[in-house]
KEBAKE-766590 format. One record per residue (C-alpha): residue number from 1; residue in one letter; x, y, z. Coordinates in steps of 0.05 Angstrom, whole numbers. Each point is the difference from the previous one (the first is absolute). Last residue first. Layout:
residues N
<atom resi="NUM" resn="A" u="X" v="Y" w="Z"/>
...
This chain:
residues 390
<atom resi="390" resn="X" u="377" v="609" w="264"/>
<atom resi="389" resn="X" u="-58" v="-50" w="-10"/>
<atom resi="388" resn="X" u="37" v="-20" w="-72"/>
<atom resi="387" resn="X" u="70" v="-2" w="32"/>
<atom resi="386" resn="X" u="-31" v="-51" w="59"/>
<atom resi="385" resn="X" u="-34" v="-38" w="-55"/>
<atom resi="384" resn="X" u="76" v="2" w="-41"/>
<atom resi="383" resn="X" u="26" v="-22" w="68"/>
<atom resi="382" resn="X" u="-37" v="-62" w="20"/>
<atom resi="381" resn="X" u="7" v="-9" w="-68"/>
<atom resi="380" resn="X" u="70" v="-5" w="-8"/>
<atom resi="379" resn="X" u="5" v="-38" w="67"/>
<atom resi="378" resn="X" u="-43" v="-52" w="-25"/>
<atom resi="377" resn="X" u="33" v="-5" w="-66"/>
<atom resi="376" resn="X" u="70" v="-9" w="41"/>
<atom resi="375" resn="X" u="-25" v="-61" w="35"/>
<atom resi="374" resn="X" u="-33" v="-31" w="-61"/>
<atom resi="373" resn="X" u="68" v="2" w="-36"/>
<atom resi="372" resn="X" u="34" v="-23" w="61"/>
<atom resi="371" resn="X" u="-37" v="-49" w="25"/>
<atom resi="370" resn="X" u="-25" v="-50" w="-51"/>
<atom resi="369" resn="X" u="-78" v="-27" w="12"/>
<atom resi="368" resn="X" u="-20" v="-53" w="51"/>
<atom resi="367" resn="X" u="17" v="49" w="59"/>
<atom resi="366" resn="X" u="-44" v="53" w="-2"/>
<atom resi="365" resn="X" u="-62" v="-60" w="-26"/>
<atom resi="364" resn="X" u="25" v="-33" w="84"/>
<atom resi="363" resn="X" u="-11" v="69" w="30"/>
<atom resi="362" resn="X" u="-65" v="14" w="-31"/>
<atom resi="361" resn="X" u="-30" v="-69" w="17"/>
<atom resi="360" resn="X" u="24" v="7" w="68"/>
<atom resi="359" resn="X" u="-28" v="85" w="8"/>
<atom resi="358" resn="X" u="-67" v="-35" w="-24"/>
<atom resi="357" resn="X" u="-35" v="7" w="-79"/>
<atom resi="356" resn="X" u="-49" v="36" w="-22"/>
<atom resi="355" resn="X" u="19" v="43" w="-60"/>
<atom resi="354" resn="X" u="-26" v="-45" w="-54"/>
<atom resi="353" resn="X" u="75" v="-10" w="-33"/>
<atom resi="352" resn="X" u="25" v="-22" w="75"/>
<atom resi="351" resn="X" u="-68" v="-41" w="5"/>
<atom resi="350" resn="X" u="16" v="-36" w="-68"/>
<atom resi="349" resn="X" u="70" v="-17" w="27"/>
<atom resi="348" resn="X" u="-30" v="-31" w="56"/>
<atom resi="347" resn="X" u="-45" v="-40" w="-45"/>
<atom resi="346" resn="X" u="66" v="-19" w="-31"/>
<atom resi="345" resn="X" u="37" v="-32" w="60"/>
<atom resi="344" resn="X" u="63" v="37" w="-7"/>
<atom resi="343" resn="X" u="73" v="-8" w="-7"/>
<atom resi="342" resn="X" u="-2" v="-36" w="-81"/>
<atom resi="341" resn="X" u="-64" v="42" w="-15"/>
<atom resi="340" resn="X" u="35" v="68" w="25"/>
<atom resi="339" resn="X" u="63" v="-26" w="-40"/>
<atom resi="338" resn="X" u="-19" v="-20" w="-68"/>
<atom resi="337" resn="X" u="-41" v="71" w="6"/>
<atom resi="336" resn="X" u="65" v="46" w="4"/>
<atom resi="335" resn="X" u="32" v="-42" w="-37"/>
<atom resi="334" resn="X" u="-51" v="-3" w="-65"/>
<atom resi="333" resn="X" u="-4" v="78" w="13"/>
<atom resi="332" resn="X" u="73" v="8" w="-22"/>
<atom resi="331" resn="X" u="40" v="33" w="55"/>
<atom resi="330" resn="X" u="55" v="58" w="0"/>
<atom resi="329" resn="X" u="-43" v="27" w="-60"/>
<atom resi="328" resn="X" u="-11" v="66" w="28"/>
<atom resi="327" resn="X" u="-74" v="1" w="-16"/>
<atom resi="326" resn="X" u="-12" v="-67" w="36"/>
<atom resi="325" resn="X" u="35" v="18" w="51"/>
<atom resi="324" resn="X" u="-40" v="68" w="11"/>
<atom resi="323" resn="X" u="-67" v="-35" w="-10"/>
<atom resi="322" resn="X" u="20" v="-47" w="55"/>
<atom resi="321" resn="X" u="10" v="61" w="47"/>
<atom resi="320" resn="X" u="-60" v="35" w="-24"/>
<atom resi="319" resn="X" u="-52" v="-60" w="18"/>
<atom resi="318" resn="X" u="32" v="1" w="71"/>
<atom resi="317" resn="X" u="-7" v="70" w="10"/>
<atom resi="316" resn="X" u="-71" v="-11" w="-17"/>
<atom resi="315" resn="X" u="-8" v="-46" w="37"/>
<atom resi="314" resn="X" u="29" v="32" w="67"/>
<atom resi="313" resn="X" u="-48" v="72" w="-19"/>
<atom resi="312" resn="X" u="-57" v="-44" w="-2"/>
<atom resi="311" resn="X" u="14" v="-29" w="63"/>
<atom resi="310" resn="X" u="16" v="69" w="37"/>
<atom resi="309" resn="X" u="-69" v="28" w="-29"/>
<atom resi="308" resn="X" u="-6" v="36" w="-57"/>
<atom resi="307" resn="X" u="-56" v="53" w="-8"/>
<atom resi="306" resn="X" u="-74" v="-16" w="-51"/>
<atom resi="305" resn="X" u="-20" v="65" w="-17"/>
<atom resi="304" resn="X" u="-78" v="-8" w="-10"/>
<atom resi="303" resn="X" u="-13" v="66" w="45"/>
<atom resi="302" resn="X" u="-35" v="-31" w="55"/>
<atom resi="301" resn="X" u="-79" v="-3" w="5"/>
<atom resi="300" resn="X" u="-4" v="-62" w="34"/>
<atom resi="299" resn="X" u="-19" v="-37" w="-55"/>
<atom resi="298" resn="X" u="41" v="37" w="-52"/>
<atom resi="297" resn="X" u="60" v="-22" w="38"/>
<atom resi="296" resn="X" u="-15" v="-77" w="7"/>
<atom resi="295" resn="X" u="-13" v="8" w="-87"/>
<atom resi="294" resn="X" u="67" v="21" w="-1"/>
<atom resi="293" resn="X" u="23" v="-57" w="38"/>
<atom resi="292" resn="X" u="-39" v="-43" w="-44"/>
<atom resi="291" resn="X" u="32" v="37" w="-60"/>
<atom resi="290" resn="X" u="72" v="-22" w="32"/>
<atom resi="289" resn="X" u="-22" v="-65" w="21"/>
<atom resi="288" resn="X" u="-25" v="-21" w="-63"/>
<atom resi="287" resn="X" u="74" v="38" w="-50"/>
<atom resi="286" resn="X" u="47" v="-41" w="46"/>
<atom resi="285" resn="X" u="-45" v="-61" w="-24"/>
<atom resi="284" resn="X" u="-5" v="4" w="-74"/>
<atom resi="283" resn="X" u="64" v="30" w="-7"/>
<atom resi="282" resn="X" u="60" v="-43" w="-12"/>
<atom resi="281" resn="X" u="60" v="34" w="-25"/>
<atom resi="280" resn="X" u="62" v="-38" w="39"/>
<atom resi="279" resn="X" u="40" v="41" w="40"/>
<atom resi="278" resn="X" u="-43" v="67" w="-17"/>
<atom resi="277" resn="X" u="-61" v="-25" w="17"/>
<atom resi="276" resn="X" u="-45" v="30" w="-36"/>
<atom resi="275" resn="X" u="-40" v="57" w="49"/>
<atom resi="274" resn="X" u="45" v="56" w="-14"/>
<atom resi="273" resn="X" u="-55" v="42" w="-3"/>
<atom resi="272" resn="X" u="-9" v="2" w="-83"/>
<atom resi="271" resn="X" u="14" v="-62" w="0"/>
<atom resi="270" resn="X" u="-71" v="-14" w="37"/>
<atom resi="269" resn="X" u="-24" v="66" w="36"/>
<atom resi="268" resn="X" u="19" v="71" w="-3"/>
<atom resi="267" resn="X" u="-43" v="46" w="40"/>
<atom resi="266" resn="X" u="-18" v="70" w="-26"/>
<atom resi="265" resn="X" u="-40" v="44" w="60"/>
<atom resi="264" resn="X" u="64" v="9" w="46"/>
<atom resi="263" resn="X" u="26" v="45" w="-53"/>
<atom resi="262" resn="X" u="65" v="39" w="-20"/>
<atom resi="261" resn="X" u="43" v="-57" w="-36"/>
<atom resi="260" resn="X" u="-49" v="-70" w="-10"/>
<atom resi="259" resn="X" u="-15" v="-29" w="52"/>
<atom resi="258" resn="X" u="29" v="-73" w="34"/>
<atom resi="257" resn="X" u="74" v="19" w="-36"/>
<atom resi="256" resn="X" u="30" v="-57" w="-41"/>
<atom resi="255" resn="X" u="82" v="12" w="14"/>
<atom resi="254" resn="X" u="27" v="-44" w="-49"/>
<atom resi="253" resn="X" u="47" v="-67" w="12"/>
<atom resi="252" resn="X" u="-41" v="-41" w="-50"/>
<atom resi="251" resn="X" u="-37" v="-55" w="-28"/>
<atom resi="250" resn="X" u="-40" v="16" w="-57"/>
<atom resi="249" resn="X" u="-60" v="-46" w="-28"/>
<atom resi="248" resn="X" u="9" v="-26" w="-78"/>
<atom resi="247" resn="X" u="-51" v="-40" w="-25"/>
<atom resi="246" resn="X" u="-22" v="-49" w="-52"/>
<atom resi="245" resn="X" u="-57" v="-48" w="-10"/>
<atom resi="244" resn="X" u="-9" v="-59" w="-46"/>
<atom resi="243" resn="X" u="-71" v="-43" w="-1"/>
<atom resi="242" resn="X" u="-18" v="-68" w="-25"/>
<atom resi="241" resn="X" u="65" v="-23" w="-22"/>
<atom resi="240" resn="X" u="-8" v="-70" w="-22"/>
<atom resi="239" resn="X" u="33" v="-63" w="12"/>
<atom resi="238" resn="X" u="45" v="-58" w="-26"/>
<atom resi="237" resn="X" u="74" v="-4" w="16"/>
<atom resi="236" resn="X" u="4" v="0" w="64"/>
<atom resi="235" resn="X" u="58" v="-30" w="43"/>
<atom resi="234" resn="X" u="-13" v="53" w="60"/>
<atom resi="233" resn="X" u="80" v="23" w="-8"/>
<atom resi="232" resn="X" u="14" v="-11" w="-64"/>
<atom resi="231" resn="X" u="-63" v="14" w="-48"/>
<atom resi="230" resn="X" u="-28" v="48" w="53"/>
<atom resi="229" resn="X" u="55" v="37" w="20"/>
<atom resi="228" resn="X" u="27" v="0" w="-72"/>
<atom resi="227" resn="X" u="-69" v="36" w="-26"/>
<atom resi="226" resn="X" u="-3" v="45" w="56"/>
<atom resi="225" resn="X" u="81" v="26" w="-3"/>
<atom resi="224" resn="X" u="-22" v="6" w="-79"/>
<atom resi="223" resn="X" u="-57" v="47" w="8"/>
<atom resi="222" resn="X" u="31" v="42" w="51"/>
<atom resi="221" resn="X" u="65" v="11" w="-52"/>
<atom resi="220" resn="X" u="-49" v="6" w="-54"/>
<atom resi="219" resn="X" u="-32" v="61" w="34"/>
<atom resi="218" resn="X" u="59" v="48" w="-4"/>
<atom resi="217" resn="X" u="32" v="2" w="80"/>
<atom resi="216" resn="X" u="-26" v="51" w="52"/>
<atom resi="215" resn="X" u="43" v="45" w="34"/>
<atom resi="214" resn="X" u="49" v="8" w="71"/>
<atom resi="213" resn="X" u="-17" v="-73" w="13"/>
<atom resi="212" resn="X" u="-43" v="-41" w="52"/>
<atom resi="211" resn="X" u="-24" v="-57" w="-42"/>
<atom resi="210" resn="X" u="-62" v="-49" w="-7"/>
<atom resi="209" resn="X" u="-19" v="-53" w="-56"/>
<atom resi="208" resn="X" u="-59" v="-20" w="27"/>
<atom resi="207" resn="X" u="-46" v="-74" w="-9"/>
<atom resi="206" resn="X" u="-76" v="10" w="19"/>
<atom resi="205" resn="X" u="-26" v="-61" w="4"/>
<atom resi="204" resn="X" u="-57" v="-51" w="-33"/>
<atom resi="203" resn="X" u="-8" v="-78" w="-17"/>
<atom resi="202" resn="X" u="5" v="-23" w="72"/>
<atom resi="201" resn="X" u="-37" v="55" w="27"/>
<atom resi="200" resn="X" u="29" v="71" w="24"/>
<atom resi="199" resn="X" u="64" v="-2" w="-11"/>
<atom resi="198" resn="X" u="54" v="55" w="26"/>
<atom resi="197" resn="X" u="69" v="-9" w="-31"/>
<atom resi="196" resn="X" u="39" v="60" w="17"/>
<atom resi="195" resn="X" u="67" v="11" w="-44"/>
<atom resi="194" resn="X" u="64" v="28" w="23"/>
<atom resi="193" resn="X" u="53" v="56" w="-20"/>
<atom resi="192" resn="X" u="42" v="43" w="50"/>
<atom resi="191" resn="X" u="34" v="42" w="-58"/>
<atom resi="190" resn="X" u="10" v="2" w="-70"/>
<atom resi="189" resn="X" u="55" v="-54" w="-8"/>
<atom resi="188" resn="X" u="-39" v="-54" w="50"/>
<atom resi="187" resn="X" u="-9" v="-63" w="-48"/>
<atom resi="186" resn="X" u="-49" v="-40" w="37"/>
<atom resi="185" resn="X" u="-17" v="-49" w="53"/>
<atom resi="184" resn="X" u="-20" v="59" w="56"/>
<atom resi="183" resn="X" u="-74" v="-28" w="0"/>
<atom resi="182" resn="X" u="-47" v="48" w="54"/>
<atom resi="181" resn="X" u="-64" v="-20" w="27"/>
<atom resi="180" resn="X" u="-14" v="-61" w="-26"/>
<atom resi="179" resn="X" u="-68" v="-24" w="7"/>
<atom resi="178" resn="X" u="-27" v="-65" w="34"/>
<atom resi="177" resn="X" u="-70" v="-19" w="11"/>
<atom resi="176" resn="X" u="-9" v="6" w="-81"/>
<atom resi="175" resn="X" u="50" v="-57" w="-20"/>
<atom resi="174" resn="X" u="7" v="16" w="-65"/>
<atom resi="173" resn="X" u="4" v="-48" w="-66"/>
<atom resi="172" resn="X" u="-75" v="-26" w="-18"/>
<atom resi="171" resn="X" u="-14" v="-14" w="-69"/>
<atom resi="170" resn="X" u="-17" v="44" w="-55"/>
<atom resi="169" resn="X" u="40" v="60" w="25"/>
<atom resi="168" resn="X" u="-19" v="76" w="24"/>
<atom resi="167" resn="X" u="38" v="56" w="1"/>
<atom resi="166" resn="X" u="-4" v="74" w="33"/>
<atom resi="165" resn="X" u="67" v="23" w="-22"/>
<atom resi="164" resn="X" u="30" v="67" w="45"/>
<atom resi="163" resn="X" u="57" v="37" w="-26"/>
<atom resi="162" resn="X" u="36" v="46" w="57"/>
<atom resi="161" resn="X" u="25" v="69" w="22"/>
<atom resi="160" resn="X" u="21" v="11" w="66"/>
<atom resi="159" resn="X" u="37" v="61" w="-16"/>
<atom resi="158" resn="X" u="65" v="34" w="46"/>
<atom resi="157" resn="X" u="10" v="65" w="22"/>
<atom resi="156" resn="X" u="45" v="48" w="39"/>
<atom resi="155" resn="X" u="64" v="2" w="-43"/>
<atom resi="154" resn="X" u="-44" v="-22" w="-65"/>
<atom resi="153" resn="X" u="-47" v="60" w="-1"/>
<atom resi="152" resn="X" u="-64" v="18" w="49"/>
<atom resi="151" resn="X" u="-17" v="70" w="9"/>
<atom resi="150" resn="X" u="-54" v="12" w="45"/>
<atom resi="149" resn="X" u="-74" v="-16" w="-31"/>
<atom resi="148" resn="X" u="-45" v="62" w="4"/>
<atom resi="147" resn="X" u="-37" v="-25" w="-57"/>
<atom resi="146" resn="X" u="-3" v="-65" w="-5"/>
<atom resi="145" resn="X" u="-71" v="-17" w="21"/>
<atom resi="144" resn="X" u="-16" v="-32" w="67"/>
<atom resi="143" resn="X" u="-28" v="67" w="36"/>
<atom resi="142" resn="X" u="-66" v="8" w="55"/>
<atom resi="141" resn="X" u="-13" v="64" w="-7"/>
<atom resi="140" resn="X" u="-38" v="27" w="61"/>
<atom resi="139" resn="X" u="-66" v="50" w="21"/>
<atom resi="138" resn="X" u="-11" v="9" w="-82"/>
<atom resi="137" resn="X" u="5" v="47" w="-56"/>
<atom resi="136" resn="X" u="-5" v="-22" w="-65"/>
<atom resi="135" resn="X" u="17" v="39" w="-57"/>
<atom resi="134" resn="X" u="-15" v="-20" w="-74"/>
<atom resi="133" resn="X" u="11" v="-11" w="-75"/>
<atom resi="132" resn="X" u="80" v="-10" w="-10"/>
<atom resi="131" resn="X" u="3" v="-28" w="80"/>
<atom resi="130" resn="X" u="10" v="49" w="65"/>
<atom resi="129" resn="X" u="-4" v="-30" w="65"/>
<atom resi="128" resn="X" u="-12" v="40" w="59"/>
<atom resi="127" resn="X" u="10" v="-13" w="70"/>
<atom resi="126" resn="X" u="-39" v="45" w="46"/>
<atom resi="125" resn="X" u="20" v="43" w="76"/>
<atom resi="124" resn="X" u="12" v="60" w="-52"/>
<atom resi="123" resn="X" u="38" v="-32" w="-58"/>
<atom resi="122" resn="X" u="38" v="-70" w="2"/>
<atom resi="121" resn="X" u="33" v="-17" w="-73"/>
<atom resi="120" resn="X" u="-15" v="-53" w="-49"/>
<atom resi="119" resn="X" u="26" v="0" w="-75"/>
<atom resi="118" resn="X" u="-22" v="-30" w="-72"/>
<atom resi="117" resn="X" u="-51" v="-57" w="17"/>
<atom resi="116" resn="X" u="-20" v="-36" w="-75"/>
<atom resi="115" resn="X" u="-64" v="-5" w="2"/>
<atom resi="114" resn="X" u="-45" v="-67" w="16"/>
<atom resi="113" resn="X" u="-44" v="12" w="57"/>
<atom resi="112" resn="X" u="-42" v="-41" w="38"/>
<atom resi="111" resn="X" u="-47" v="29" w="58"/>
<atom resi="110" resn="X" u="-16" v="-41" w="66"/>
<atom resi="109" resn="X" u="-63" v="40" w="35"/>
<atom resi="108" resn="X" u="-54" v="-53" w="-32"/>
<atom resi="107" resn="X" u="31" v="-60" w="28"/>
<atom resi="106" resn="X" u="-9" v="-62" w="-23"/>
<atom resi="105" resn="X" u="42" v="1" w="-74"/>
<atom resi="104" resn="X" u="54" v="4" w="65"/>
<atom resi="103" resn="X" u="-13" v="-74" w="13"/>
<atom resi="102" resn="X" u="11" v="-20" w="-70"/>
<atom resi="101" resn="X" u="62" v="45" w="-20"/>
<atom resi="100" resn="X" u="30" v="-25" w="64"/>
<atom resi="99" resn="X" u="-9" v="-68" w="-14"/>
<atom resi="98" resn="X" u="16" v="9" w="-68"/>
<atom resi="97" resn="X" u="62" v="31" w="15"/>
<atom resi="96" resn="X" u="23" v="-59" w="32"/>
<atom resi="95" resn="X" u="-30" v="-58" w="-45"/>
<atom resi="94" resn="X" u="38" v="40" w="-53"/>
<atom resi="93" resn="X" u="73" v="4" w="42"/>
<atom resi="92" resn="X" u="12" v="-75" w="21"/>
<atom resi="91" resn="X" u="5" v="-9" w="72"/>
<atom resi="90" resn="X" u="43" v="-52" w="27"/>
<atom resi="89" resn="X" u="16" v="-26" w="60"/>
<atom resi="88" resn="X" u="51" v="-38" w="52"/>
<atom resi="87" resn="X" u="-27" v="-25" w="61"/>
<atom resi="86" resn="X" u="40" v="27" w="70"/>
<atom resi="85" resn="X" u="0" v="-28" w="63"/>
<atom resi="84" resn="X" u="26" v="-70" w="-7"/>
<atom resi="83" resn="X" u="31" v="-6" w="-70"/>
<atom resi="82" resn="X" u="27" v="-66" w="-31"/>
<atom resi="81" resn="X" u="65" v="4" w="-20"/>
<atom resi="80" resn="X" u="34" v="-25" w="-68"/>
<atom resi="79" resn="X" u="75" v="17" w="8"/>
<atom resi="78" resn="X" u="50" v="-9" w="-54"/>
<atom resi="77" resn="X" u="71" v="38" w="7"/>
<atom resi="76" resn="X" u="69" v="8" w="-41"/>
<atom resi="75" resn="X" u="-21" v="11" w="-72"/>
<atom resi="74" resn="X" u="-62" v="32" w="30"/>
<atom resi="73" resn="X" u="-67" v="-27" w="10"/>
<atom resi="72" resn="X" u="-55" v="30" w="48"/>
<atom resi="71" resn="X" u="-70" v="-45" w="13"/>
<atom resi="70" resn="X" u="-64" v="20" w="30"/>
<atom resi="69" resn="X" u="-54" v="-39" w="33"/>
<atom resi="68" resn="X" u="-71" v="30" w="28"/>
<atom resi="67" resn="X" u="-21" v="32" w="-72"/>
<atom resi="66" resn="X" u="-57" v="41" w="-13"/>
<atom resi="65" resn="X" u="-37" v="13" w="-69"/>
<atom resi="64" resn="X" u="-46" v="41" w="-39"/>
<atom resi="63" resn="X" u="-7" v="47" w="73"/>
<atom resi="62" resn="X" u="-67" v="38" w="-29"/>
<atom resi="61" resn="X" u="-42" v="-16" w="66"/>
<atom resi="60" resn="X" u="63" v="5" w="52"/>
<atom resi="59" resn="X" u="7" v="77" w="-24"/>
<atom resi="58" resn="X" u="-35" v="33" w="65"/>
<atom resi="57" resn="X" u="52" v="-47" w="38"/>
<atom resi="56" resn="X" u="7" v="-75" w="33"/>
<atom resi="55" resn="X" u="57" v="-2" w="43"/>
<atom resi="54" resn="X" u="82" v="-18" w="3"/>
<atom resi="53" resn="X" u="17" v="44" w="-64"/>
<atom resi="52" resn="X" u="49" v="-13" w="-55"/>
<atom resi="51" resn="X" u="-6" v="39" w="-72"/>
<atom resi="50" resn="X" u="-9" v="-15" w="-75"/>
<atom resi="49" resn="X" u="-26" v="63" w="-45"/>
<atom resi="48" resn="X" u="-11" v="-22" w="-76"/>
<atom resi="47" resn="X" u="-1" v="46" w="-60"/>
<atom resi="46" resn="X" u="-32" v="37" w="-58"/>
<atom resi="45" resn="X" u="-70" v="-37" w="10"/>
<atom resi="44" resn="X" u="-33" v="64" w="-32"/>
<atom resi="43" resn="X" u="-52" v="44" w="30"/>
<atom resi="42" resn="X" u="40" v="57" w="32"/>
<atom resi="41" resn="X" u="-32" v="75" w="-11"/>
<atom resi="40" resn="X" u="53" v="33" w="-47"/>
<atom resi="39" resn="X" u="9" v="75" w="1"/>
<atom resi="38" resn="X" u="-12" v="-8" w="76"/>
<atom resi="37" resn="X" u="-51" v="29" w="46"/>
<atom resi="36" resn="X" u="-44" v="-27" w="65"/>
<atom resi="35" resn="X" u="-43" v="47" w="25"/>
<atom resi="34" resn="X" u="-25" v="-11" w="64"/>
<atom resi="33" resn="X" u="-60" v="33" w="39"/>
<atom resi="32" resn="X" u="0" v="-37" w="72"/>
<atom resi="31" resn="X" u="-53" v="-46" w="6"/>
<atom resi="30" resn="X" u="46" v="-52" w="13"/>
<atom resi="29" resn="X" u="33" v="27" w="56"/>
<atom resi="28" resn="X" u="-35" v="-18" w="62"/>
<atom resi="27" resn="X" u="-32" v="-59" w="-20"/>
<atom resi="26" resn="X" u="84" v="-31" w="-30"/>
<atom resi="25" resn="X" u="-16" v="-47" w="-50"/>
<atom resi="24" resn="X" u="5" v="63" w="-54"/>
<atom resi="23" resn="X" u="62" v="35" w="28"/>
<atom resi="22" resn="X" u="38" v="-71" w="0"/>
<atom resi="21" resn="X" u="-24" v="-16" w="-72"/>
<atom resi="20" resn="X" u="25" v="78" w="-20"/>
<atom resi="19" resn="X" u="72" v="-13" w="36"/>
<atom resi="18" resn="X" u="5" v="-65" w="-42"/>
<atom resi="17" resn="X" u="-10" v="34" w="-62"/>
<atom resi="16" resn="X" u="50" v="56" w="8"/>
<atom resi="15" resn="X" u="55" v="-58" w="21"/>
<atom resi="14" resn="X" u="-15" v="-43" w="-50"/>
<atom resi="13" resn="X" u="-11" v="39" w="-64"/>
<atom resi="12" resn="X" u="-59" v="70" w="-8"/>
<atom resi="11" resn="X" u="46" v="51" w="11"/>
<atom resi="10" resn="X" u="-9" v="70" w="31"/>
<atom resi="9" resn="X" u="-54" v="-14" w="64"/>
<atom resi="8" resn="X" u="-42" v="56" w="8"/>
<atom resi="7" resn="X" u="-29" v="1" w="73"/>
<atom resi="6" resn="X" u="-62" v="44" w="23"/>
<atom resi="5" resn="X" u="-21" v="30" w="-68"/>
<atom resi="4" resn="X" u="-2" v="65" w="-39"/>
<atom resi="3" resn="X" u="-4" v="20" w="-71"/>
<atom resi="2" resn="X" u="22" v="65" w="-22"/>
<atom resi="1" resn="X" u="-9" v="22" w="-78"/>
């Protein structure tokens, strides 16, 4: 059986999501027939998105908590900052998909599916999608799932992967106006290693045990870095552990095409795009401007591929050069960072990371980090992208 629809978007998690939101709010668009299909349609609070922005956005209403002073600690460095243009946020992932889940439930041309999606290909002018059950044709595919990923091993890849405690105490500890953003005080043997301590009332805060690696570590070894952190570093002994979340998000040197091989009509959003930064593996906002920049396209009746401009092109070069230190080891992460923050004012360091920052602030973050290994990781992959266009 052949079902057809205006947009399918394959994955139902941030990036997929968030596209279908934007479609919806948008009067031209949003009575568009879209079928939204995953074997899994997200409900759970499986983990917590924290980004910078100067303004307001459509999000501002399920922000659970902002933050206009940060703090970075190293063995060698302490700065607490107050920010200027930027607030620090955080989403947390249930009151995000219910949102969506919510608004959509409003529309009677938004269609749920929950099937397992086996392969997508572009036939006759149409993109199909072909699941155990079913296939669905559509006008475009809109593609977060995993399966057209490139190939991503330990010489092009690292993982973010981290242990997240929600606890609370009996008596108030945390300073919620102030959250740190990175804490370099620990043992660094499996790579660039730090905690985030993000609370959100006196009694309550996210504390992370975060690491960029080549794999994940048994579970114990996440559970103990928390406990000590908080016994030795914070000073608490008493408290509870209202909620625990785990991830692992890839950072990495592969080539993440915009379409899938042989069609215009498939169009690879979130990870599956490239769209995590590969420098430092946030998401949240790379993956917003990209699907609002789709959305732009669909507007004006564009096809909803999304090309690079100069800037983009510049960060992402950037984001590839530290990635390729990092990977070769010449430079532990905990340097790498000790010195941005040690050089640079960090809000300026925030708009380096947020893509927005000035030809000065650019030039001073090039020179705040070791020369020669990150001088000969820009040149390699100046040339490996030239190699790939060749």
């Amino acid at each position: 059986m052949k079902v057809g629809y205006d947009y399918i978007i394959a994955g139902s998690g941030l990036a997929g999501l968030s596209l279908l939101y934007r479609l919806l709010l948008d009067k031209s668009l949003q009575n568009k027939t879209i079928l939204v299909i995953d074997k899994v349609i997200k409900s759970d609070n499986d983990r917590t998105w924290c980004y910078w922005e100067k303004e307001e956005s459509i999000f501002e209403h399920i922000v659970r908590h902002k933050w206009e002073t940060l703090q970075f600690f190293s063995p060698e460095v302490a700065k607490i900052f107050s920010l200027k243009k930027y607030k620090y946020k955080m989403i947390q992932a249930g009151d995000f998909y219910r949102l969506v889940m919510e608004y959509a439930a409003t529309f009677d041309n938004v269609t749920f599916k929950t099937e397992a999606i086996l392969d997508m290909s572009e036939d006759n002018g149409q993109a199909r999608l072909i699941t155990e059950n079913t296939e669905y044709s559509g006008s475009y595919i809109f593609n977060s799932t995993a399966l057209f990923l490139p190939d991503m091993n330990t010489k092009n890849t690292l993982l973010q992967h981290f242990m997240g405690w929600f606890i609370e105490t009996e008596s108030p500890v945390f300073n919620e106006k102030i959250g740190t953003l990175m804490d370099f005080r620990l043992e660094q043997q499996h790579g660039a290693t730090f905690m985030y301590v993000l609370p959100t009332s006196s009694t309550e805060a996210l504390i992370e045990f975060t690491l960029f690696s080549e794999s994940t570590l048994d579970r114990e070894t996440y559970n103990f870095a928390l406990k000590d952190y908080i016994s030795m570093e914070l000073g608490i002994k008493e408290y509870r552990i209202k909620h625990k979340e785990f991830g692992v998000i890839p950072m990495s040197l592969a080539q993440f095409p915009k379409t899938i091989k042989n069609s215009e009509r498939i169009v690879n959003i979130g990870t599956a795009g490239g769209f995590t930064k590969a420098s430092t593996g946030y998401t949240f906002q790379f993956v917003q401007k990209h699907v609002s920049q789709i959305v732009d396209r669909l507007k004006l009746q564009l096809p909803p591929i999304v090309i690079d401009s100069w800037k983009s092109k510049k960060y992402a070069w950037y984001d590839r050069t530290l990635l390729d230190v990092l990977l070769s080891k010449k430079v532990t992460g905990k340097a790498i960072f000790e010195s941005l923050f040690r050089k640079n004012s960090p809000e300026k360091i925030l708009s380096f990371l947020d893509n927005d920052s000035n030809f000065w602030e650019e030039f001073k973050i090039r020179n705040s980090v070791p020369l020669l290994p990150f001088m000969f990781s820009g040149i390699r992959q100046l040339f490996l992208k030239k190699k790939t266009k060749d």
